[in-house]
C-alpha positions as a printed NumPy array, in Angstrom:
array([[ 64.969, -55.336,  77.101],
       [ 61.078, -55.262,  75.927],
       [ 60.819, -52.423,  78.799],
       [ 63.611, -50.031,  76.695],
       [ 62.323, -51.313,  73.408],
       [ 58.993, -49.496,  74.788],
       [ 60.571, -46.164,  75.926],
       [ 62.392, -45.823,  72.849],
       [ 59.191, -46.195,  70.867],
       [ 57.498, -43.656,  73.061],
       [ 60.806, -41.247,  72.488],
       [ 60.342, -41.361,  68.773],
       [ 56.46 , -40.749,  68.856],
       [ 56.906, -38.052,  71.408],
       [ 59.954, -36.781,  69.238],
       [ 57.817, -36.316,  66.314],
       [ 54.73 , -35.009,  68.068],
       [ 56.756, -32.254,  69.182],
       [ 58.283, -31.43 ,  66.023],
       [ 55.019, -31.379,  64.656],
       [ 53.989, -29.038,  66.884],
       [ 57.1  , -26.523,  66.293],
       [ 57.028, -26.758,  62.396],
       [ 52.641, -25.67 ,  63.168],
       [ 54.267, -22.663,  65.571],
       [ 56.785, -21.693,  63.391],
       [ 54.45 , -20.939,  60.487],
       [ 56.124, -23.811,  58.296],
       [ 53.392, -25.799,  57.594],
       [ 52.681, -23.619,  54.322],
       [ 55.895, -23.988,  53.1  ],
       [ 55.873, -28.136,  53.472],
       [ 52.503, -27.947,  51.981],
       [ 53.91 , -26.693,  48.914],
       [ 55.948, -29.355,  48.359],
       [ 53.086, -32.09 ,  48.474],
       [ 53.286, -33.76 ,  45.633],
       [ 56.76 , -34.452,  45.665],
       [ 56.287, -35.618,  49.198],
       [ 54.012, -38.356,  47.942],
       [ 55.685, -39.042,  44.927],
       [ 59.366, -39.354,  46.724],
       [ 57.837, -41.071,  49.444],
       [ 56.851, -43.963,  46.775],
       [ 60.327, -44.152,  45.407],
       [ 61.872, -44.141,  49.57 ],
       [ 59.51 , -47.302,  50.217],
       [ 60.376, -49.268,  47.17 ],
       [ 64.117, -49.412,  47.921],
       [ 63.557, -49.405,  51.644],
       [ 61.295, -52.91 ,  50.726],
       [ 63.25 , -54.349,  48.184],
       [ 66.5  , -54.008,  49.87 ],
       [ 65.198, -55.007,  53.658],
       [ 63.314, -57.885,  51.768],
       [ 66.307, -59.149,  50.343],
       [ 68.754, -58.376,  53.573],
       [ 66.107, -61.075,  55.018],
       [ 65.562, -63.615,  52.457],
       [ 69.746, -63.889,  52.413],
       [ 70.224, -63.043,  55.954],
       [ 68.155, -65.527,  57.638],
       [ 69.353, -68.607,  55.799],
       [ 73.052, -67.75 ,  56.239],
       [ 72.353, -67.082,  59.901],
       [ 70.74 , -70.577,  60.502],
       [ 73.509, -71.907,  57.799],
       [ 76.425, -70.394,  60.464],
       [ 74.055, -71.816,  63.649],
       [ 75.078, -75.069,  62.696],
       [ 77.484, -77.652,  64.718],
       [ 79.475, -78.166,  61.383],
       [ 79.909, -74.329,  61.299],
       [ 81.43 , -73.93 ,  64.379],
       [ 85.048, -73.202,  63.786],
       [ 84.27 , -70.873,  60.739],
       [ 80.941, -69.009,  62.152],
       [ 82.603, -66.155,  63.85 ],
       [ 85.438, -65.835,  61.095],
       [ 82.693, -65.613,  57.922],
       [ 80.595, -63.39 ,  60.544],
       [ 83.4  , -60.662,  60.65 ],
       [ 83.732, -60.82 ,  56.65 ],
       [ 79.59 , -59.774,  56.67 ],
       [ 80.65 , -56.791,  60.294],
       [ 82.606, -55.247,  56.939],
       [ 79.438, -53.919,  55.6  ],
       [ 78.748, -52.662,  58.749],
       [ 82.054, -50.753,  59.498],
       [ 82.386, -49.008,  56.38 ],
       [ 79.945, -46.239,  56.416],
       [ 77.089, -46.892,  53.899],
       [ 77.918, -43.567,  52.003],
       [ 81.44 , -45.474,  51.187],
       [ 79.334, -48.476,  50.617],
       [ 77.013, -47.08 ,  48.101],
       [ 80.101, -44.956,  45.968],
       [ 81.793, -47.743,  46.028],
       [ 78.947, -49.7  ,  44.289],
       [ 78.674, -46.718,  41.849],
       [ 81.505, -47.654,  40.413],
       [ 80.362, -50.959,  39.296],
       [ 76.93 , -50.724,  39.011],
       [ 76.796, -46.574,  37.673],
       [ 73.957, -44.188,  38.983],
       [ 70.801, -44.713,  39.995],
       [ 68.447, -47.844,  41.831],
       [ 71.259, -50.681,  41.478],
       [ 73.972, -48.964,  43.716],
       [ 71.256, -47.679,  46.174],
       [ 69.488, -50.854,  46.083],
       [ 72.846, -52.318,  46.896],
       [ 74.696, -50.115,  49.751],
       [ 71.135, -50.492,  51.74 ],
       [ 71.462, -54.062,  51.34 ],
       [ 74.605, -54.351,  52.759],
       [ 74.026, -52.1  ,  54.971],
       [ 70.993, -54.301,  56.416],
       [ 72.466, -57.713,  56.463],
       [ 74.685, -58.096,  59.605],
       [ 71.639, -57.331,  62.09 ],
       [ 69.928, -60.086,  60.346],
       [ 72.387, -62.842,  59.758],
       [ 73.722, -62.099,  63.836],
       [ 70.365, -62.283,  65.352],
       [ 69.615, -65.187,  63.504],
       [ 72.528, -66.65 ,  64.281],
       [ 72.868, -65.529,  68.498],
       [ 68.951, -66.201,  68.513],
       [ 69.564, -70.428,  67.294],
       [ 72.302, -70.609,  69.389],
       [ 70.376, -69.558,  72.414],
       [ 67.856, -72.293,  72.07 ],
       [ 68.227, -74.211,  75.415],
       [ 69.996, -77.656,  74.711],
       [ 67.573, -79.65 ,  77.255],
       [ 65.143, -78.252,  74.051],
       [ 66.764, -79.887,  71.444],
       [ 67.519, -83.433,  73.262],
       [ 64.016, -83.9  ,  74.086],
       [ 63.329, -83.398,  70.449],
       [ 66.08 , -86.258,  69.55 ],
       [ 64.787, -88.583,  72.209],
       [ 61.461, -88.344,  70.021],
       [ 63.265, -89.143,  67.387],
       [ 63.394, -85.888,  65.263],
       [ 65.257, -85.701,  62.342],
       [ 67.429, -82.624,  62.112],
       [ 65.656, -80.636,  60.036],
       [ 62.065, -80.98 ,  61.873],
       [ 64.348, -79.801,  64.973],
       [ 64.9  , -77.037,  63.027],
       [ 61.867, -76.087,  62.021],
       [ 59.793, -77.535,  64.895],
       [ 62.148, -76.129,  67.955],
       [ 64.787, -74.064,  67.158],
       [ 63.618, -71.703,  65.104],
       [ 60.074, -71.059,  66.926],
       [ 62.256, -70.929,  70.07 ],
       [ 64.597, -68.199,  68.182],
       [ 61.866, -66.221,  66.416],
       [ 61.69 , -62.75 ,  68.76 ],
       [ 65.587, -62.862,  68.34 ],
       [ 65.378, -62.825,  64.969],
       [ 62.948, -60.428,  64.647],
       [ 64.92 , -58.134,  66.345],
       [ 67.632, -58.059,  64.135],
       [ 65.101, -57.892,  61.25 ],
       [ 63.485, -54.695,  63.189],
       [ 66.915, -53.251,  63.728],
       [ 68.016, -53.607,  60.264],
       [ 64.728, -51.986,  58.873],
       [ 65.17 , -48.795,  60.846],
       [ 68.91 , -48.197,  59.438],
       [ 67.502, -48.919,  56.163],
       [ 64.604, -46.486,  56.475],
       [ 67.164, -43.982,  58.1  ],
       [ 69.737, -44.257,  55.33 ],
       [ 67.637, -44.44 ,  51.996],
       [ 68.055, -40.556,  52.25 ],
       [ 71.473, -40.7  ,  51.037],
       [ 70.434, -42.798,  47.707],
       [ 69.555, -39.565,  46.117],
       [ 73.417, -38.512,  46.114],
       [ 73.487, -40.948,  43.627],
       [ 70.596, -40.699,  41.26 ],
       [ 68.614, -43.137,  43.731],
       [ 65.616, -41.007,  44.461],
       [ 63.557, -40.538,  47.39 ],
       [ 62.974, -38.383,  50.095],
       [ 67.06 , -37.392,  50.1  ],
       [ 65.969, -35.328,  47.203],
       [ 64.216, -32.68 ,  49.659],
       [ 66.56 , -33.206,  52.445],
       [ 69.898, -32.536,  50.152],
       [ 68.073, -29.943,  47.922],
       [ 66.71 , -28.202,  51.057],
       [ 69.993, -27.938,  52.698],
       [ 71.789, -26.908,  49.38 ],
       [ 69.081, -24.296,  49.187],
       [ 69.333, -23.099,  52.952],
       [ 65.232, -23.324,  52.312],
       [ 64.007, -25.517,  55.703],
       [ 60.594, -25.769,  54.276],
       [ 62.071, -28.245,  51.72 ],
       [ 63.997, -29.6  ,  54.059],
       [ 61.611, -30.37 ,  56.911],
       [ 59.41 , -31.549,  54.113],
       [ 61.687, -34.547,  53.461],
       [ 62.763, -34.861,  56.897],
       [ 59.736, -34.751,  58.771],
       [ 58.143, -37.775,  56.384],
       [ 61.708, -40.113,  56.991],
       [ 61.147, -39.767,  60.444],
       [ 57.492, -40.682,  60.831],
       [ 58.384, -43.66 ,  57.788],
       [ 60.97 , -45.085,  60.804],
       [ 58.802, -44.337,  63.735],
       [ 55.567, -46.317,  61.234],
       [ 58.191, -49.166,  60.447],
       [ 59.144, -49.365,  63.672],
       [ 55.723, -49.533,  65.319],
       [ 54.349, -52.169,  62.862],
       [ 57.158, -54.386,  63.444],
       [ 56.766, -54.187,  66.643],
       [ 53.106, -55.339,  66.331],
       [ 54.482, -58.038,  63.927],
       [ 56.856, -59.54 ,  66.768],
       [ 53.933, -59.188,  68.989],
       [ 51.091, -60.724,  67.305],
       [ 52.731, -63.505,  65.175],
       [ 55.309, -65.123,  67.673],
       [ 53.828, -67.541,  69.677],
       [ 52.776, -67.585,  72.965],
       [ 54.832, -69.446,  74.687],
       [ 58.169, -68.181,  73.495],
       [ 57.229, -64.455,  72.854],
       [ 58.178, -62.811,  76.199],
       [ 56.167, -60.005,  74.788],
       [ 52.896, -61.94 ,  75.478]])
């Protein structure tokens, strides 16, 4: 697993590397350059909803992962787990018109259809990652005398951290990858280029929104990979 999670970070740097090199060759670099400002002002808008909505996908996710984890869960888990796969079956362009037409144009829908888009790999990593934890684990932690929740927050989740992280990477890069489609409704970022671009048939506006959205999932990527690295302990980061 951490061998393929390696190769398909070197893919996506390579991948942009050598479309980097092609737009130099093909004598589009001018043409992106033109559209600078916008870059950097789009790019602003593309990091605020891919932030708030990711930030939110975990600060609901997690909780109702660990909430399903538990023993008194156990019938229901998989049942209220299929209710969240929704989100995930119904493409997020269906997601986020649906949303229009409750919460109109603009941030709230976007905000909305990326947050619901982002919440299954959460809330089933957290939840497959606690139910992993090794029950010899969680005994030896009774026999001490451990209430329930230091278990929790003593062995479990340390012991289920690079699991959930996982989901939490996952769920950034389809947020990252989709916030493109919030400018269909009034959401902003770097959509506007890539839509506009293709409407236009003009690929320097196009590359100019496309080659940023890449190198935003290939930089969200890489840093949380260095996050899963660096702040999951030792001893249960097979990372390390």
């Amino acid at each position: 697993m951490t061998q393929s999670l390696g190769m398909g970070r070197i893919a996506s740097f390579f991948l942009v590397f050598a479309l980097g090199i092609w737009v130099s060759a093909s004598g589009l670099t001018e043409s992106i350059a033109m559209y600078w400002d916008d870059i950097v002002y789009l790019t602003k808008q593309h990091l605020v909803l891919v932030c708030s909505s990711g930030f939110a996908a975990i600060l609901i996710g997690v909780p109702v992962g660990v909430l399903l984890s538990r023993p008194s869960m156990e019938k229901y888990a998989e049942s209220i787990m299929q209710i969240f796969n929704v989100g995930t079956t119904i493409p997020t362009l269906a997601v986020v018109a649906l949303s229009m037409t409750i919460l109109g144009i603009g941030f709230p829908p976007a905000f909305f259809g990326l947050f619901v888009a982002s919440l299954l790999p959460i809330i089933r990593n957290t939840y497959a990652g606690l139910l992993t934890v090794p029950a010899h684990l969680k005994e030896a932690a009774t026999g001490m005398g451990m209430t329930r929740q230091q278990i929790l927050w003593r062995v479990e989740l340390p012991n289920a951290l690079y699991v959930i992280f996982s989901g939490i990477r996952t769920a950034l890069a389809i947020n990252v990858g989709t916030t493109p489609l919030a400018f269909l409704i009034g959401g902003g970022g770097l959509g506007e280029l890539i839509f506009t671009g293709i409407d236009l048939m003009d690929t320097g506006m196009l590359l100019a929104g496309a080659i940023p959205t890449a190198a935003l999932a290939v930089a969200v990527d890489f840093l949380m990979g260095q996050a899963q690295l660096r702040l999951i302990p030792k001893g249960v980061n097979p990372l390390r």
